[in-house]
C-alpha angles and dihedrals in degrees: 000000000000116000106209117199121192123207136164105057114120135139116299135167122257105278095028132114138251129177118203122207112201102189110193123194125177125065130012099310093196091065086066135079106230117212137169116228118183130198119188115197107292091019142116124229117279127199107235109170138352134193129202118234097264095039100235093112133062148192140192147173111257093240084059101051115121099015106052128061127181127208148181139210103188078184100073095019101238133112123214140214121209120189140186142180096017126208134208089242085055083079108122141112103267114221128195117218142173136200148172096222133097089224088087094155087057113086093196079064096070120083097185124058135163124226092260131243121238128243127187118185109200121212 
């Protein structure tokens, strides 16, 4: 079992940061892909950033590219979200999620998932 905790979302204005944290505990988090979903309100879950278990490989939506980056420290088993020049559509609950599968766009692929963290993004 891996246990995933989000932390960092909060309520910023269009154009504004955020940097989300993701800790995992449990078993050997560098065994896992780490990846972001969002879901805003009506929505369904989106894929948003993954990161390959060492880190050294990325991937990102489309309507993410250039202003997000996500990271990893498999030292102190966490995964992080950076994001820039926020947007209003950006709205969702942000969920953290690992997985051992290569289908990392797909969200049915990810066995391990935290309870999410909320940002709002203000006009």
């Amino acid at each position: 079992q891996v246990q995933l905790v989000e932390s960092g979302g909060g309520l910023v204005h269009t154009g504004g940061s955020l940097r989300l944290s993701c800790a995992a505990s449990g078993r050997t988090f560098s065994d896992y892909r780490m990846a972001w979903f969002r879901q805003a309100p009506g929505k369904e879950r989106d894929f948003v950033a993954a990161v390959s278990r060492g880190g050294g490989t990325t991937y990102y939506a489309d309507s993410v590219k250039g202003r997000f980056t996500i990271s990893r420290d498999n030292t102190k088993n966490s995964v992080y979200l950076e994001m820039n020049s926020l947007k209003p559509d950006d709205t969702a609950v942000y969920y953290c999620a690992g997985t051992t599968s290569v289908n990392i766009y797909r969200g049915g692929a990810y066995i391990y998932w935290g309870r999410g963290t909320q940002v709002t993004v203000s006009s």
